[in-house]
C-alpha positions in Angstrom: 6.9 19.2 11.1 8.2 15.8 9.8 6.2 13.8 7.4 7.5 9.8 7.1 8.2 9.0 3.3 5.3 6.0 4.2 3.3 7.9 5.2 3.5 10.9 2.0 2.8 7.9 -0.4 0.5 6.3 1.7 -1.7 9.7 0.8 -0.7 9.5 -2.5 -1.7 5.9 -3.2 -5.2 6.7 -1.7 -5.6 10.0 -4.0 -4.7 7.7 -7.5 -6.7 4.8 -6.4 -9.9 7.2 -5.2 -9.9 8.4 -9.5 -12.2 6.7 -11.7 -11.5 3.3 -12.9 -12.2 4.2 -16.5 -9.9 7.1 -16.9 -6.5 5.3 -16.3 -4.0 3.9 -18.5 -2.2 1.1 -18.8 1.3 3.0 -17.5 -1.2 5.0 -14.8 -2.1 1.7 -13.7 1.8 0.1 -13.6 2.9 3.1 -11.4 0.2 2.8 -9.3 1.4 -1.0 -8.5 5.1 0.4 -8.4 4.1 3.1 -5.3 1.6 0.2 -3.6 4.7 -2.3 -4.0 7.6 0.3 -2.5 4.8 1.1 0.2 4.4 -2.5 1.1 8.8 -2.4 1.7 8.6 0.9 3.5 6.0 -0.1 6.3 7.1 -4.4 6.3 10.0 -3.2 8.9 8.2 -0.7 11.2 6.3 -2.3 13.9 2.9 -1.6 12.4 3.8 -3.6 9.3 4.7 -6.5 11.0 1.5 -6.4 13.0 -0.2 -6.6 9.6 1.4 -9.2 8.5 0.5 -11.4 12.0 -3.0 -10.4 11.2 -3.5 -11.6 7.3 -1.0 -14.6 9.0 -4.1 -15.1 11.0 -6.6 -14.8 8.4 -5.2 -17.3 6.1 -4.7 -19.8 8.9 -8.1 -19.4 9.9 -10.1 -19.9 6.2 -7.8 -22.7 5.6 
């Protein structure tokens, strides 16, 4: 069984961001914006990151 490395810290983004908002530091809170920024560059190249991108595209041309 083959796990993608997306998809591994797509899982671990949601465990860190389901903790308590109190409980985390300022360096918890820096790595959790380092794994949410090298997820956003691992999924921007597969086809379903480009589909999100056409859909917030659409968003944004539609509340403008």
């Amino acid at each position: 069984m083959t796990v993608s490395a997306s998809a591994a810290l797509a899982v671990v983004i949601f465990i860190r961001l389901a903790r308590r908002t109190e409980s985390r530091s300022r360096s918890d809170e820096r790595l959790t914006v380092v794994l949410c920024t090298v997820f956003g560059v691992l999924i921007a190249a597969t086809p379903w990151g480009q589909a999100i991108l056409r859909l917030v595209g659409a968003i944004t041309r539609a509340t403008l």
